[in-house]
C-alpha positions, 0 to 999 in steps of 0.5 A: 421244763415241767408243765403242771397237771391243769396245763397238761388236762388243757392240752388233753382237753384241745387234743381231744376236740381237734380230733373231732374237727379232723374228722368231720372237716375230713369228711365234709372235704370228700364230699365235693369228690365222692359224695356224702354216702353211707360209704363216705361217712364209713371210711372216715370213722374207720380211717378215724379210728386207724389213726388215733389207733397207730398215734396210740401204740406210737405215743406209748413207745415214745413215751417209754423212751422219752420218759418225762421229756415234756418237749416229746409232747409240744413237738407231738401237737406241733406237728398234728396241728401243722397237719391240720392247717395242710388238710384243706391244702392237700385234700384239693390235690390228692381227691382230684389225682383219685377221682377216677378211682372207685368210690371206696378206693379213692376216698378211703386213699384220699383220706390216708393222706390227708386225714390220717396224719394229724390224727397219728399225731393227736393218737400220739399226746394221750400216752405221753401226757398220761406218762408225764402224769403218772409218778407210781403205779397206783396212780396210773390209772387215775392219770389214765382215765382223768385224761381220756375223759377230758380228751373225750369232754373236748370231743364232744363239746367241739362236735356239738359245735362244729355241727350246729354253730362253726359248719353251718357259718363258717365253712370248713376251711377257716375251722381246720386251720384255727383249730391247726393254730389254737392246737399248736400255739401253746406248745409253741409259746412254752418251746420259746419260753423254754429258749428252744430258737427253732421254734421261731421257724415253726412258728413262721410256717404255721403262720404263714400256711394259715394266712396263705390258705386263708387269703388265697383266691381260685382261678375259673376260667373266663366262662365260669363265673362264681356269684357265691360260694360257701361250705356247711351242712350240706357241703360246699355250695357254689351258684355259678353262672356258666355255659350248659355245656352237653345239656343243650344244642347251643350250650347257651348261658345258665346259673346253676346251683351246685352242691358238692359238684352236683348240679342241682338246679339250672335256669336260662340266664335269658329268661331272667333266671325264672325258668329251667333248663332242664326239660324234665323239670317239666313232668313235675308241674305236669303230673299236678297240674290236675289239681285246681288252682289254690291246692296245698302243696308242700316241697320238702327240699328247694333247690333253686326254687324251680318247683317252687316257681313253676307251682306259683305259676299255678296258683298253688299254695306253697310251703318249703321245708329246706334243712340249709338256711343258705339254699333259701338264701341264695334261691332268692338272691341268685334263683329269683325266688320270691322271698314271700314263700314259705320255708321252714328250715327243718329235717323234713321227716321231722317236719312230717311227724310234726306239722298239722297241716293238711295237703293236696299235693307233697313232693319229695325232691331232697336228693344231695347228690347221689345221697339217698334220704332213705329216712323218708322213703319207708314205709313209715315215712310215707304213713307221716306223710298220708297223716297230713295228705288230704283224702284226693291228694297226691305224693310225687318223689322225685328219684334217679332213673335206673329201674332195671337190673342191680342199679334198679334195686333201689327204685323198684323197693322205693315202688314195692313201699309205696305199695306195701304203704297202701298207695296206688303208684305209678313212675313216670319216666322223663326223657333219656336212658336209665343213666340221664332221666329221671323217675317221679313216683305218683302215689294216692290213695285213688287212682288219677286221671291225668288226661287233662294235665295242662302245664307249658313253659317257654322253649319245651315242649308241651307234654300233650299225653303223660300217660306215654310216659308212665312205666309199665309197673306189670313188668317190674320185677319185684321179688327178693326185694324187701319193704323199707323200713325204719328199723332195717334202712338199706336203700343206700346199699341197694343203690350203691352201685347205681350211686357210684357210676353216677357220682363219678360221671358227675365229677367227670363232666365239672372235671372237663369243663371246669376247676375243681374247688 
C-alpha cells in the first residue's frame, strides 16, 4: 500500500489547514467561559504550539520505527480528525467543570484537553509523510520543506477562510466537525481499499459522533427561552427571553442579548421590548440630552439598540458602526429596532480613520464582555475621533466601574489619555459599588453645562441633577500610569485583574440561573 507523492502533499495540505481550524475553533469555544482577553488568545497559541511541538517529536520516533509503514499515517489523521469532531463535545464538559478556577488556570486546563489532542495527532503526520517521502539523504530536505510549505499553504488558506467566510456563517460547531470528517475520510476509504475491516468501526464512529453532535438539541428550563442563537465573529450569540433574575425586585420578564455569557443588553418584555431594564442605561441619554433635537450622533457598537432607541426618542441623527452583521440582525428581529437606521458594518477605528463626517456627539460602547477595545482608547484613537467631532461636540465612553485601587488602573489611564488628547473630561458614575456600575467618560474640547439635562423613561427615575453623579477627578490618583498609545497597548494588562473577577461572576450568576450552552 504505497500512496504516491501528490496524494501524500494532499494529506499534508488538509493536515496543515485542520491545525488552524483547531486552534481558532478552540479559542472561539472558551470565550463563552473565560472570555476573549488577550489572556485567552495567549493560551491557545501557546497550547497550539505545545502540541504541534509534542506531535512533532512524537511523529519523528514513530517514524523511525515504522519505517515506510503508510497505515502509521492514515491511523495518525484517524485519530486527529476523531478528536476534532469531539472538541465541541468535550470543551461543553470539561469548561463548565473549570469555571471556577482563575481565568489562566481554567483556560489553559480546558484547552489541555480538549484542544491539545488533535493537535499531538496533526504534530504527528509531518515527520511520518516526510519519512515516506524521503528514499536517500540528498532528498530529505527537499521532502522536508515541499511538505511544511504545503502543511503551512493549508493554514493559511483555511484562516483566511475560517475568518472571513465559515465563522462569521456557520458558527463553529458544524466547521470543527466537517473538517474532523474531511481530514479523516481519506485515510478511511485507502484503509478499506487496503482490506483493513476494522476500519468499518471507525468509520461508523466518525459518522455517527458527526450526525449526533450536529442533530443534537440543549435543554433550557422552562423560563429561559431561546429565540435565536448562533456562533461567529464575536463568539456565541443568543437572544433569550428569561426572568431578570438579581437585577429587579420583582424579577419580571425581559429579552436579553448575550455574548459569550455576557448580558449585553436587556429590555422589558412589557414594554414591548423598547425600553431598558437596566437603570443605568438612563445616564447616557441624560449626560446628551444637552444638545438640541437633530444633533449627529454616531454609536460605535449597537448592542440591542437601546442607545440607539432612547437617541431616536430625541430626535437625533443617528449612525451605527457594528463589526457583526448578526447583531444588526437580531437588534431589529428581537430588539425592536427600527431597520431605517444606519449601521455600517465595520471595525470602528477603521470607521474613525475613514469616514468624513462630522459630529456632535460619538459614543464609544463596544466592550465584548470583559474584552477591552484598547485600539480605540489611545490617544491617537481619540485624535481620529476629534478629526470628525464638531468644534461643541461631545465623547461618551462607556467603561467598567472600577476606579480605585489595582482594578482601577485601566479607568484612570483611559481618564489620564483623555487628557493628555487635550480634552476636558469628566466620569460620571451610575448607581452601585465598583463591581456593579458603570463609568461614562465625557470628554470635549469645553467644558459643558449640564444643568438642564432632560431625559425620563417609564419605570426610572428621572435623574434631576447629573452633577451628583460626577466623580471627583481632583482626587484621582494619576501618578505611575502612563498615556495609552498605539505603539505601547497595555489597557488589557492593567485591567486584568478587574476583567478576571468580572468574568467569573459573570459566568457565576448564568451558572446558577441557567445552562450553559
Amino acid at each position: 500500500m504505497k500512496p504516491n507523492h501528490s496524494f501524500l502533499y494532499l494529506l499534508s495540505f488538509l493536515e496543515g489547514g485542520s491545525v488552524m481550524v483547531c486552534e481558532l475553533v478552540g479559542a472561539k469555544m472558551l470565550a463563552p467561559f473565560f472570555g476573549t482577553s488577550l489572556y485567552v488568545w495567549a493560551a491557545a497559541l501557546g497550547l497550539t504550539l505545545g502540541g504541534l511541538t509534542t506531535g512533532y517529536f512524537i511523529g519523528g520516533r514513530l517514524s523511525s520505527k515504522y519505517s515506510k509503514d503508510v497505515r502509521l499515517l492514515y491511523y495518525v489523521l484517524i485519530c486527529a480528525a476523531l478528536f476534532l469532531i469531539l472538541m465541541p463535545i468535550t470543551s461543553k464538559w470539561i469548561m463548565a467543570a473549570t469555571i471556577d478556577m482563575n481565568l489562566q488556570t481554567g483556560a489553559i486546563l480546558s484547552l489541555m484537553i480538549f484542544m491539545v489532542p488533535p493537535l499531538i495527532f496533526m504534530g504527528m503526520t509531518s515527520p511520518i509523510i516526510i519519512n515516506l517521502l524521503t528514499y536517500d539523504a540528498d532528498n530529505a530536505g527537499n521532502s522536508a520543506g515541499n511538505v511544511y510549505a504545503i502543511s503551512t499553504l493549508g493554514g493559511i488558506l483555511l484562516t483566511f477562510l475560517m475568518g472571513f467566510y465559515i465563522i462569521p456563517n456557520f458558527g463553529i460547531t458544524k466547521p470543527a466537525i466537517i473538517t474532523g470528517c474531511v481530514l479523516g475520510l481519506l485515510p478511511i476509504i485507502f484503509l478499506l481499499k487496503a482490506n483493513h475491516k476494522s476500519t468499518i468501526g471507525i468509520f461508523i464512529l466518525l459518522f455517527g459522533l458527526s450526525s449526533w453532535k450536529l442533530n443534537s438539541k440543549i435543554e433550557y428550563p422552562d423560563n429561559y427561552q431561546v429565540l435565536y442563537e448562533s456562533e461567529g465573529i464575536l463568539g456565541q450569540v443568543k437572544v433569550v427571553d428569561h426572568p431578570s433574575y438579581e437585577i429587579t425586585t420583582d424579577a419580571r420578564m425581559g429579552r436579553g442579548l448575550i455574548v459569550n455569557n455576557t448580558l449585553q443588553t436587556y429590555v422589558g418584555a412589557d414594554q414591548d421590548y423598547k425600553y431598558s431594564i437596566w437603570s443605568w442605561a438612563n445616564y447616557f441619554p441624560t449626560a446628551a440630552s444637552i444638545f438640541p433635537k437633530g444633533s449627529k450622533v454616531l454609536l460605535l457598537g449597537l448592542g440591542g439598540g437601546t442607545i440607539v432607541k432612547q437617541f431616536n426618542r430625541m430626535g437625533f441623527d443617528v449612525d451605527v458602526v457594528e463589526i457583526d452583521q448578526r447583531i444588526w440582525d437580531v437588534s431589529i428581529e428581537y430588539f425592536n429596532m427600527d431597520p431605517n437606521t444606519q449601521v455600517h458594518i465595520d471595525d470602528a477605528r477603521h470607521f474613525l480613520k475613514t469616514v468624513q463626517k462630522k459630529y456632535d456627539i460619538i459614543v464609544y460602547d463596544t466592550f465584548l464582555s470583559e474584552s477591552v477595545p484598547e485600539h480605540l482608547l489611545t490617544k491617537e484613537g481619540f485624535k481620529d475621533a476629534r478629526r470628525i467631532l464638531k468644534p461643541n461636540g461631545m465623547i461618551m465612553t462607556n467603561f467598567y466601574g472600577y476606579l480605585e485601587g489595582d482594578k482601577g488602573k485601566a479607568a484612570r489611564s483611559v481618564f489620564k489619555t483623555f487628557l493628555d488628547a487635550g480634552f476636558i473630561t469628566e466620569i460620571l458614575a451610575t448607581p452601585g459599588t465598583e463591581e456593579t456600575r458603570n463609568l461614562i467618560f465625557l470628554a470635549s474640547d469645553e467644558e459643558k453645562d449640564f444643568t438642564f439635562t432632560n431625559y425620563e423613561e417609564p419605570g426610572f427615575l428621572k435623574i434631576n441633577n447629573i452633577y451628583d453623579h460626577l466623580i471627583d477627578t481632583q482626587k484621582l490618583d494619576l501618578d505611575n500610569l502612563e498615556v495609552l498609545t498605539d505603539e505601547k497597548p497595555q489597557l488589557s494588562k492593567l485591567y486584568a485583574k478587574a476583567a478576571m473577577g468580572w468574568k467569573k461572576s459573570y459566568n457565576e450568576y448564568y451558572r446558577k440561573h441557567f445552562t450553559f450552552n
